[in-house]
C-alpha positions in Angstrom: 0.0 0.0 0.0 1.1 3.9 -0.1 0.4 6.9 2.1 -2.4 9.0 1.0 -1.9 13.0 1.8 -5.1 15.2 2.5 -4.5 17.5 -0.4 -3.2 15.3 -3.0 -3.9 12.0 -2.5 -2.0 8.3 -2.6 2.2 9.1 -2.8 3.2 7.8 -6.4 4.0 3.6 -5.9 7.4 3.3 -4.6 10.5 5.6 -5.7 13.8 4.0 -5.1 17.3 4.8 -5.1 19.6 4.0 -7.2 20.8 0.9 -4.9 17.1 -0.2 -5.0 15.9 0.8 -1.5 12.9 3.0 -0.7 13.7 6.6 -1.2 12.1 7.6 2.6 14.0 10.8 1.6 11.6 12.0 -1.3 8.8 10.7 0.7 9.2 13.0 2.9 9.4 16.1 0.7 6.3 15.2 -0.5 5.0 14.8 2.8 6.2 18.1 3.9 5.2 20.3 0.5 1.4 18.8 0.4 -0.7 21.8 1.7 -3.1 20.5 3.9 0.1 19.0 6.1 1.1 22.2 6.2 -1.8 23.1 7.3 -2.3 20.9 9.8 1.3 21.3 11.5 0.7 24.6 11.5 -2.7 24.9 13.5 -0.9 21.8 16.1 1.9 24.0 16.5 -0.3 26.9 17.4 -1.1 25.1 20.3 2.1 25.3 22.0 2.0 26.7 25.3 -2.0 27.2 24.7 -3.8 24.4 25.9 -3.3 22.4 29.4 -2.0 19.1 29.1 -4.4 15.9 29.5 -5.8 16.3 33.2 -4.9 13.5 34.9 -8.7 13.0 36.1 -9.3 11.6 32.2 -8.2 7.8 31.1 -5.5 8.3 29.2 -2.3 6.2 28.3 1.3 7.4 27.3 3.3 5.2 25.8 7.3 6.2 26.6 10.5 5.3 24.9 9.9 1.5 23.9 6.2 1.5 24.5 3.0 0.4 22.4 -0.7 1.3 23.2 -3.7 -0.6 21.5 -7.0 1.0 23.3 -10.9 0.1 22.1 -12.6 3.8 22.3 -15.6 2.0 21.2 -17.7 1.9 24.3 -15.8 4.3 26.6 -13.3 7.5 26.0 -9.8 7.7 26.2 -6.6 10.2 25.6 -3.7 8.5 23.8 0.0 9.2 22.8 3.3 9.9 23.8 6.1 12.6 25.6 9.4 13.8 25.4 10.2 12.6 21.4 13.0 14.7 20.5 15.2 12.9 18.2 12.3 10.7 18.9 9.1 9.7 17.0 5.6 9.6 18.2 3.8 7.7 15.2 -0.2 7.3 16.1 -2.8 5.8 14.2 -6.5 5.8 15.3 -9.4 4.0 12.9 -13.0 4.8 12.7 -14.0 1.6 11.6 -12.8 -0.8 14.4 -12.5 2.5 17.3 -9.1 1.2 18.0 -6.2 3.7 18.9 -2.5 3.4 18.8 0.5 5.2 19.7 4.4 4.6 20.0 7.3 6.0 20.7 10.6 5.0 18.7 14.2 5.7 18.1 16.0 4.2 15.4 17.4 1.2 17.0 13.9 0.4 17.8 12.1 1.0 14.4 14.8 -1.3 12.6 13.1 -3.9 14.4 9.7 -3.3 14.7 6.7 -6.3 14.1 3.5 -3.9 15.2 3.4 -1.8 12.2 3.7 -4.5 9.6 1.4 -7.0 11.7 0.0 -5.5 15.1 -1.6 -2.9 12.8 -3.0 -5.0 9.9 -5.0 -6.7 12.3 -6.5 -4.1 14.5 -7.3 -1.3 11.8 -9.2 -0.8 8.5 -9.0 2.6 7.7 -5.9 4.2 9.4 -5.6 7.6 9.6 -2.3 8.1 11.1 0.2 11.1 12.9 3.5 11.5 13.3 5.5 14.2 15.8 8.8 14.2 16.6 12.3 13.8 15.2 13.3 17.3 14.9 16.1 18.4 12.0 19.5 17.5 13.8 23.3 16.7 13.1 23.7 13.3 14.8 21.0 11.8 12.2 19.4 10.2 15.0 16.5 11.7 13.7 16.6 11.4 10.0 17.4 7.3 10.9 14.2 7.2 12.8 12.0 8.9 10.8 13.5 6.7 7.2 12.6 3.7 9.0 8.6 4.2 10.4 8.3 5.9 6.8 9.5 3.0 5.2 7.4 0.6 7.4 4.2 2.6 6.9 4.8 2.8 3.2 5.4 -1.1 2.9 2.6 -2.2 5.3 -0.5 -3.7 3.9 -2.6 -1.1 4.8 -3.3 2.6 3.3 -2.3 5.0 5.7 -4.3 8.3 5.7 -2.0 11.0 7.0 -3.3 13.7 9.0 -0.3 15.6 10.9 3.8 15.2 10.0 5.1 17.6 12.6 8.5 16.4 11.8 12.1 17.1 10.2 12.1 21.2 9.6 8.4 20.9 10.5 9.2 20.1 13.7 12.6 22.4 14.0 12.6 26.0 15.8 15.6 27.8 13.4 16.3 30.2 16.0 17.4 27.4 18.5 17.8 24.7 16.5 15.7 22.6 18.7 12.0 21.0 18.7 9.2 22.8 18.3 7.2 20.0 19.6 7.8 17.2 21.6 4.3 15.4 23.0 1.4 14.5 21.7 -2.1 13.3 22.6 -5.6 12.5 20.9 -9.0 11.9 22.0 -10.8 9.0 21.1 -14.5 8.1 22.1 -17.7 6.6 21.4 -19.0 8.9 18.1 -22.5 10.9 19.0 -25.6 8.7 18.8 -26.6 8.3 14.9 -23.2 9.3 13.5 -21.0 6.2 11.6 -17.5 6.5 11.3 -18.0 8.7 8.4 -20.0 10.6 9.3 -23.3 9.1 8.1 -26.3 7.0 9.7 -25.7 4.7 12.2 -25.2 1.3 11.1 -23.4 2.1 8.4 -20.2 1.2 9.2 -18.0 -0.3 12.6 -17.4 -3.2 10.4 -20.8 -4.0 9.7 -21.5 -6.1 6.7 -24.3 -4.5 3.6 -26.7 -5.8 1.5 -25.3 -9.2 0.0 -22.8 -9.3 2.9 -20.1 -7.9 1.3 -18.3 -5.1 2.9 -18.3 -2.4 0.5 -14.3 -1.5 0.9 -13.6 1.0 -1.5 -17.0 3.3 -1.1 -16.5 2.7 2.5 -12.7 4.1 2.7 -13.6 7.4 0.0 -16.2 7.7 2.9 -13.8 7.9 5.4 -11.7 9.9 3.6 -13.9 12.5 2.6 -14.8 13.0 6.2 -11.2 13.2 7.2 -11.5 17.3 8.6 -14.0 15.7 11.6 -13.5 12.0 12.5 -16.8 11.3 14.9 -15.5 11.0 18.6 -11.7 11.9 17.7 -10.7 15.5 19.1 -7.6 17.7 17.1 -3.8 16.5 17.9 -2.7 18.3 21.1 1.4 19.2 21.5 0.6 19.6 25.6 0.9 16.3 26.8 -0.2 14.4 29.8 -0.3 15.6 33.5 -0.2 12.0 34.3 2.4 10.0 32.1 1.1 6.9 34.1 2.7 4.5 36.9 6.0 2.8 37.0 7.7 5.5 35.2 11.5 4.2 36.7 11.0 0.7 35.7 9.4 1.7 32.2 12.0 4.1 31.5 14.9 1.7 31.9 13.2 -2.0 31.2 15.5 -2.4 28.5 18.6 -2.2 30.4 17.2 -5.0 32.8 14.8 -7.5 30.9 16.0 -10.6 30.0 14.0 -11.4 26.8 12.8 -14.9 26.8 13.7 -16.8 23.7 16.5 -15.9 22.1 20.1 -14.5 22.2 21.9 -16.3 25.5 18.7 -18.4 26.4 16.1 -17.9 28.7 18.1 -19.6 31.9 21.1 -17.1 31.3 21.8 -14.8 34.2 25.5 -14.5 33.6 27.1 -11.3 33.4 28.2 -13.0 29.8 25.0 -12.1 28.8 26.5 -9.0 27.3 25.7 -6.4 24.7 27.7 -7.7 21.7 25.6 -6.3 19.2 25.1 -3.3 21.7 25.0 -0.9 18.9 22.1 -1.8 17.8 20.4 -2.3 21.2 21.6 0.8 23.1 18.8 2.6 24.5 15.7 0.7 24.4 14.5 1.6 27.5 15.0 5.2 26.0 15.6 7.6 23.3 18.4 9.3 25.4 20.8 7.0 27.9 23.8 5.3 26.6 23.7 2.9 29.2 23.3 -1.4 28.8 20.9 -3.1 27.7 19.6 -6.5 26.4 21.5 -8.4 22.8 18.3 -10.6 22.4 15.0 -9.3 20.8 12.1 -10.2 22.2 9.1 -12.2 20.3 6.9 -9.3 20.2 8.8 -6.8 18.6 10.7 -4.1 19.7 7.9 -2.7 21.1 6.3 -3.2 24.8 2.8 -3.2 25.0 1.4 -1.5 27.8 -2.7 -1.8 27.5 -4.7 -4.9 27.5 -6.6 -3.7 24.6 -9.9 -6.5 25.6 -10.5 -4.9 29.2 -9.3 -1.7 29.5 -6.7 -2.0 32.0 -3.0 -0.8 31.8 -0.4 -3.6 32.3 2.9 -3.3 32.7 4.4 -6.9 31.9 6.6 -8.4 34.1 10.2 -10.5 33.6 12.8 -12.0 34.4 15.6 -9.6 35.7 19.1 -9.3 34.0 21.9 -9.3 36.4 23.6 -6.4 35.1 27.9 -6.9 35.0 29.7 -4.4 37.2 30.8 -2.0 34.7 27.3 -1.1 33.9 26.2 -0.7 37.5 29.3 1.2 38.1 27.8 3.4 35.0 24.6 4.3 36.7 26.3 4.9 39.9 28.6 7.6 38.2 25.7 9.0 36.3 23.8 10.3 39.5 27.0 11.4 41.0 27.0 13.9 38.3 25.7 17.9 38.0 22.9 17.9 36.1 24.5 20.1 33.5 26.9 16.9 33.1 23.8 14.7 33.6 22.4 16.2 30.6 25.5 16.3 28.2 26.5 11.8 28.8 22.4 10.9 29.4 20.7 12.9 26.1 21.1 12.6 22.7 19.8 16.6 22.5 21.1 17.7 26.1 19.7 21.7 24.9 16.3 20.2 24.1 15.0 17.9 26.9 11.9 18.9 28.9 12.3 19.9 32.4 11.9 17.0 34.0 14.3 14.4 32.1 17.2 14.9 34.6 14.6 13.7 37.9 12.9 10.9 35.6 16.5 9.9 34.8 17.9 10.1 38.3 15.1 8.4 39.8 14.8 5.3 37.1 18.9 4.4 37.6 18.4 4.7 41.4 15.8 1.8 40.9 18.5 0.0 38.6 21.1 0.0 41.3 18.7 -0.7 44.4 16.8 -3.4 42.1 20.9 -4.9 42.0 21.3 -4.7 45.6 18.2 -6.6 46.3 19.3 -9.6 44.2 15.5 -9.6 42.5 14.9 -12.4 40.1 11.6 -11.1 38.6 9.6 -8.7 38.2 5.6 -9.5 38.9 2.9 -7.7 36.0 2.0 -4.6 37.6 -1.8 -4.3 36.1 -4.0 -0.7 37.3 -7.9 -0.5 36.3 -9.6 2.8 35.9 -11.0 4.2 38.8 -11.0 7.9 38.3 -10.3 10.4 41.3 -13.8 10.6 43.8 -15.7 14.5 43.1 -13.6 14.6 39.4 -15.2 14.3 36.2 -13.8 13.1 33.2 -13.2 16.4 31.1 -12.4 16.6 27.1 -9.2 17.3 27.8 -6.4 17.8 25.0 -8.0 17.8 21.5 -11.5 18.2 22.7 -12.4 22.1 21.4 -11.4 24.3 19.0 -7.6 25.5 18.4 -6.5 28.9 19.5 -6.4 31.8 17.1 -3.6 32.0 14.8 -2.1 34.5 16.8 -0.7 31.8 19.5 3.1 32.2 19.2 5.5 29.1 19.0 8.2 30.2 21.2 5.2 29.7 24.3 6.5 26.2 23.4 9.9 26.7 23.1 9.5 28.8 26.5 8.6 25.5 28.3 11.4 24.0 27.7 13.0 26.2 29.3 14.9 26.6 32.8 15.6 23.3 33.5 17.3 23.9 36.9 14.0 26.3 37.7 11.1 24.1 36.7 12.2 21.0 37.8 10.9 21.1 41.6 8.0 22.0 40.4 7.1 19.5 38.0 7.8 16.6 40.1 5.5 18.2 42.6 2.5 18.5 40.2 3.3 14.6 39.2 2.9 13.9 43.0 -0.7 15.7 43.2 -1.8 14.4 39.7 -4.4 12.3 41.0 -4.2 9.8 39.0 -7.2 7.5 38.0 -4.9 4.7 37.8 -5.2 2.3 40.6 -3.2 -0.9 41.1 -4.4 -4.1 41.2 -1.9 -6.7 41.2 2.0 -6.5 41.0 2.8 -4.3 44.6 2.0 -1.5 46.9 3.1 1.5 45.5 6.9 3.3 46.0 7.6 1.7 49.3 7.4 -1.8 48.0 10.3 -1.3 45.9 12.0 -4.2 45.1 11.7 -5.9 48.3 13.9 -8.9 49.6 16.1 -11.7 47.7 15.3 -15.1 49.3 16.6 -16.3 52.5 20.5 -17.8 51.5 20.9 -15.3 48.7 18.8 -17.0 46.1 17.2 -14.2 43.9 13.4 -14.1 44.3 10.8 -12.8 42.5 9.2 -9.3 44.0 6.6 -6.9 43.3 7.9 -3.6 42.0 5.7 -0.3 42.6 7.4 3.0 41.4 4.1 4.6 40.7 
C-alpha cells in the first residue's frame, strides 16, 4: 500500500534509489510540501503553550521510549500518545471503523526492528488515519534514521495510511534554537455521537458491519472515510501539551531495556551470567529510552521491539513483568557515576539533545537508575505484571481534555513552546511536585504496593526471588 496525503492524494508507488531501496527521503518532501500538512502542522503547533496538558482525572495512556498502546474507544473515552520525542518519534494511528487507537514511541534502534506496524496494525485497523510528531532536523542523524525507517514501514505495510499531521524534520525544527518545536502528543478517542457512523453518516453504516449481499463495501466505504477526514466522529484535534499523568511505573518503564531478560532468544532464557552481554550493543543501546547510553539487552524479544502497555480486551494498563538481568559491574558502576554527576553533566553523557530535553528528564533519569542499582542490591529475580484498572479520582469528572475544542487563534506564538522548555534547573521542583498531586485515575491491582514496596527482599540464602515492583 502507499500513504495517502489530504490534499493530494495516494504518494506515487514506490521511488527507489539508485541501490534499489525506498527513497524515505523523497517521501518525505512530498509529505512536507502537500498543503493540507502544512496546514495541519501549523494549527498543532499553534497550540504550543496554549492548551493544558491531558488532566490527569481523564483515562488516558502514554506510551514512553519502547512503548505500544492498543486501546478500544468503542464503548468508553480515552486520551492517547506519547512525551518527550525529540530525536524521537511519536507515530499514532486511530481508525473509525474498528474505534481502536494506537501510539508509539521510537528511536532508530527500535524501528529497525519493529513487528507492530507490519502486523499488530493490519490486524487491528481498517482505515488508518495516522500522525506523526517528533524527530526534529539535527546533526547526529538520529533523527533522520528514525524517521526513514517508520516511513519505510508505513509505506510497505498492507494497509493505506491516511495522513493527517507530519510535525517532523524542519516541520518540527525552531531555526532560532535549533531545537524541537514540539515534543508530546495526545488525541481523544471516544464513542461517536448517537446516529453518526465513522463517516459521518447514519448509524449502522459502518464499525465493520457487513451491507446488502454481505459484502463489505471497501472502496465506497474508505472514499467515505476519507472525505470526512477534517471531523472524524468522537476523535478530538492532535494536542502538542501532553499528559499531566504519564502513568505508573515511570522508573522501571523508562529503563526496562537495560534490565529485561527477553525470553527466547540471544543467550537463552536460563542465562543470568554477566556473559549475557551487549555484543551487538549498537544496535540495542537505549531501548529503555531515546536518550541513555547505558546497557541493555542483545536478544530481541518475540513481540517486537515494542512493549505493550494496555490490554486492549478490558481496559486495563499492564505493565508486563520479567525475568531480571543481572547487570555486569561495569554497567552498574555506570549508573552509579551517572547520579554522581551535575545535572548540567547529567544532561550532556544521558541525552542525545542535552539543549532540548523537557524539564523533568534529569529527575525521571535520576530516579529510574536509582531503581536500577537498588533493584541490584536486592538480588531480584523477577519482576511481577504490575496491572492498574480505571477508577477515576472521587468528586472529578472526566473532562475533554487535550484535543477536545477548538484551536487557538492563529495569533498563538511558537516560542510559548519553546518557553517551556526552558529553565531546566528552575522548573524541575516543580514538575515533580504536580506529578505527585496528579491524582491519577490509575489504581493498582496486582504486582505491589506502590513506591515503598520497591523491590523488596532476595530469598533467605541469597537466592534471587521474585518481587513486586511499585514505582508509581
Amino acid at each position: 500500500m502507499v500513504l495517502v496525503l489530504p490534499a493530494t492524494g495516494p504518494l506515487p508507488g514506490p521511488v527507489r534509489t539508485a541501490c534499489g531501496q525506498l527513497d524515505t527521503a523523497a517521501l518525505l518532501r512530498a509529505i512536507l510540501a502537500d498543503p493540507a500538512i502544512q496546514a495541519a502542522n501549523q494549527a498543532f503547533l499553534d497550540k504550543l503553550g496554549a492548551e493544558p496538558p491531558v488532566p490527569a482525572a481523564c483515562r488516558s495512556v502514554c506510551a514512553m521510549m519502547g512503548e505500544e498502546a492498543l486501546v478500544d474507544f468503542g464503548a468508553c473515552q480515552w486520551h492517547v500518545g506519547s512525551a518527550d520525542a525529540t530525536t524521537c518519534l511519536i507515530v499514532a494511528v486511530v481508525c473509525p471503523i474498528t474505534r481502536k487507537a494506537w501510539a508509539a514511541h521510537y528511536n532508530s534502534s527500535l524501528v529497525r526492528r519493529d513487528a507492530s506496524i507490519a502486523r499488530l496494525l493490519p490486524a487491528a485497523m481498517r482505515q488508518p488515519h495516522a500522525y506523526l510528531v517528533g524527530s526534529f532536523k539535527e546533526g547526529s542523524g538520529e533523527s533522520a534514521a528514525t524517521l526513514a525507517g517508520a516511513l519505510a514501514l508505513l509505506h510497505d505495510c498492507p494497509l493505506a495510511f491516511r495522513l493527517r499531521l507530519a510535525c517532523v524534520d524542519v516541520a518540527n525544527t525552531d531555526p532560532a534554537t535549533g531545537g524541537p518545536w514540539a515534543i508530546n502528543f495526545a488525541l481523544r478517542c471516544g464513542p461517536p455521537a448517537a446516529g453518526a457512523d465513522a463517516a459521518g453518516g447514519t448509524a449502522g453504516a459502518c464499525s465493520g458491519q457487513r451491507a446488502g449481499t454481505g459484502e463489505w463495501e471497501e472502496e465506497a466505504g474508505q472514499a467515505a472515510a476519507w472525505q470526512a477526514l477534517a471531523a472524524l466522529p468522537g476523535v478530538g484535534e492532535p494536542s502538542p501539551s501532553g499528559f499531566e499523568d504519564r502513568g505508573p511505573e515511570m522508573p522501571w518503564r523508562l529503563v526496562r531495556g537495560s534490565v529485561e531478560v527477553r525470553e527466547g532468544a540471544g543467550s537463552g532464557a536460563d542465562s543470568d551470567t554477566d556473559e549475557d552481554e551487549d555484543e551487538d550493543g549498537k544496535d540495542e543501546e537505549a531501548d529503555g529510552n531515546e536518550h541513555t547510553r547505558g546497557a541493555s539487552s542483545s536478544t530481541a524479544p518475540p513481540r517486537g521491539s515494542l512493549c505493550p502497555i494496555v490490554d486492549t480486551s478490558s481496559g486495563r494498563l499492564l505493565i508486563p513483568g520479567h525475568r531480571v538481568r543481572r547487570l555486569p559491574e561495569q554497567h552498574l558502576l555506570y549508573y552509579s557515576r551517572m547520579l554522581s554527576l551535575p545535572d548540567r553533566l547529567f544532561l550532556q553523557y544521558g541525552s542525545t539533545s542535552p539543549q532540548h530535553e523537557p524539564p523533568h528528564f534529569v529527575d525521571d533519569f535520576r530516579r529510574a537508575y536509582g531503581w536500577v542499582l537498588q533493584l541490584a542490591r536486592a538480588g531480584a529475580g523477577r519482576l511481577e505484571d504490575a496491572v492498574f484498572e480505571w477508577a477515576p479520582p472521587e468528586g472529578t469528572q472526566q473532562a475533554a481534555g487535550a484535543g477536545g475544542g477548538a484551536g487557538p487563534g492563529p495569533g498563538v506564538k511558537r516560542q510559548q513552546g519553546a518557553a517551556q522548555r526552558e529553565g531546566q534547573e528552575e522548573g524541575r521542583e516543580s514538575n515533580a511536585a504536580a506529578e505527585g498531586a496528579s491524582g491519577s485515575g490509575w489504581r493498582r491491582v496486582r504486582g505491589g504496593e506502590g513506591a515503598h514496596a520497591l523491590v523488596e527482599g532476595g530469598a533467605p540464602g541469597g537466592v534471587a526471588a521474585p518481587v513486586a515492583v511499585g514505582s508509581s
